[in-house]
C-alpha positions in Angstrom: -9.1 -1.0 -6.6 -9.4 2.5 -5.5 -10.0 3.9 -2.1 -13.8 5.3 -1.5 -13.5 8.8 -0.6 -13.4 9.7 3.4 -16.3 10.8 5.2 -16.8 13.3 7.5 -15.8 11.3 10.9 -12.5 10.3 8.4 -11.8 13.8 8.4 -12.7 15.1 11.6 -10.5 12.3 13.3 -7.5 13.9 10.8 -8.0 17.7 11.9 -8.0 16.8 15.5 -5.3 14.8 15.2 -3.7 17.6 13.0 -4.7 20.0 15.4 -3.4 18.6 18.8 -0.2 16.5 17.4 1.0 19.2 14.8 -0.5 22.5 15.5 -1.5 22.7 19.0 0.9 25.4 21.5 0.4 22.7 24.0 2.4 20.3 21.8 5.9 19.1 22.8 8.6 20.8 20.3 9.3 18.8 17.3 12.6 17.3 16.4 15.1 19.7 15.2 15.5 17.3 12.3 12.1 17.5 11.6 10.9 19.4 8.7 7.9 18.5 8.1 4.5 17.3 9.7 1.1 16.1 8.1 -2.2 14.3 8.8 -4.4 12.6 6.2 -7.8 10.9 6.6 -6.3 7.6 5.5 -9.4 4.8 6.3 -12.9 4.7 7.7 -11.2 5.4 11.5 -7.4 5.9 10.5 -5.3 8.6 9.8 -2.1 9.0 8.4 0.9 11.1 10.0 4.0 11.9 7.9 6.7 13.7 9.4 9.5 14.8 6.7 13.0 14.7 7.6 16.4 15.5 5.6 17.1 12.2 5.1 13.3 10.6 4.9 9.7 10.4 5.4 8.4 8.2 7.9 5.0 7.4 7.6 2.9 6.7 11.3 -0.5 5.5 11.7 -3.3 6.6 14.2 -5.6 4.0 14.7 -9.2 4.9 16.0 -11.5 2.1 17.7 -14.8 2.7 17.5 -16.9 1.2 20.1 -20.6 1.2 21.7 -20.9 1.9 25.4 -24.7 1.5 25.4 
């Protein structure tokens, strides 16, 4: 069973998280084993962080909640 494809709030979630955990100058310095860092819309609300070391890839997940304050 294939994965449907992500939609936009899928892949907004993954640039923001791209964008202030990878990319942002605000952003602690990575790991000097660290050689590699990337976000992927992975689910509805989840995206997928792999960070690439010599030795491995480790694979994180960044779970959204979506919720109604009315």
């Amino acid at each position: 069973m294939s994965r449907p494809e992500p939609d936009a709030v899928a892949l907004w979630i993954a640039a923001t998280v791209q964008y202030h955990v990878i990319t942002s100058p605000e952003r602690p310095d990575l790991p000097a084993e660290v050689t590699a860092v990337e976000a992927h819309p992975v689910g509805e609300l989840d995206t997928g962080v792999v960070v690439t070391t010599a030795d491995r890839v480790r694979y994180f997940l960044v779970r959204v909640q979506e919720f109604d304050h009315r």
